[in-house]
Each structure stands twice: as structure tokens, then as C-alpha cells.
C-alpha positions in Angstrom: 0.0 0.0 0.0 1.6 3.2 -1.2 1.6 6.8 0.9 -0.8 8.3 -2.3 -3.7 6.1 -1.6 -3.4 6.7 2.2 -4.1 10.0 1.3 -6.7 9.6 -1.1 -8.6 7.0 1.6 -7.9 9.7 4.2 -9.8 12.2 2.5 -12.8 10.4 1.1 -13.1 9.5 4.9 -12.9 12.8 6.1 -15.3 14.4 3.7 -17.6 11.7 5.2 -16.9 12.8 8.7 -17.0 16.3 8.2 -20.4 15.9 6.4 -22.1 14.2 9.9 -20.0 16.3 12.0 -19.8 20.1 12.8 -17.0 21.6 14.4 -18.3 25.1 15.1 -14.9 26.9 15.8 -13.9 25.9 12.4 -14.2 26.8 9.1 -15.3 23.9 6.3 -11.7 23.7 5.0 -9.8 23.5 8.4 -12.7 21.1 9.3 -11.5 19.1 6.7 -7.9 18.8 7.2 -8.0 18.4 10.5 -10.1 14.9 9.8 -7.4 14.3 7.1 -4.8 14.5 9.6 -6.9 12.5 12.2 -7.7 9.8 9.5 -4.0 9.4 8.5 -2.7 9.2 11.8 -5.2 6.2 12.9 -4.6 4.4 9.6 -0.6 4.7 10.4 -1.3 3.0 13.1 -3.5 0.7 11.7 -1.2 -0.1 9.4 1.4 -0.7 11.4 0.3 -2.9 14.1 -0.7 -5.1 11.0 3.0 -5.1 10.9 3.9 -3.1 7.9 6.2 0.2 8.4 4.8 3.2 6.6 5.2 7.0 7.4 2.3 8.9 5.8 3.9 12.1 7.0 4.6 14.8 4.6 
């Protein structure tokens, strides 16, 4: 699994999220990367526990 569709899983995720959910301090677009960011970080882990190294930071 390559860094690219981490991303692109990431943020179909997060536009799901951030469609249910309402952050009210936040504007749509930091709304969405922050889910991004969220998203990534639990499928690093996710990913890694499963025993595979990858580092989906930028």
C-alpha cells in the first residue's frame, strides 16, 4: 500500500466525517484537514500494528 492512496482513503473519509460532524470553531476547510490529519494518523497505526512500516507524514 503506497503513501498516495493513504491520502486519497484519508480524505474520502474525512469528507464523510465532516459531512455528519460540525466543528463550530472551524471553518469547512480546516474542518477538513483536521479529519485528514486524524484519519491518516489512525490508519498509520492501523497499518502498522498489522506489521507493515509506513510513514504517511509529509
Amino acid at each position: 500500500m503506497n503513501e498516495n492512496m493513504l491520502h486519497n482513503i484519508a480524505e474520502e473519509l474525512a469528507k464523510k466525517v465532516n459531512k455528519a460532524l460540525n466543528l463550530p470553531i472551524l471553518n469547512e476547510q480546516q474542518e477538513q484537514a483536521f479529519f485528514e490529519m486524524v484519519i491518516l494518523l489512525l490508519l498509520e497505526l492501523l497499518i502498522n500494528k498489522l506489521g507493515l512500516n509506513l510513514d504517511v507524514n509529509n
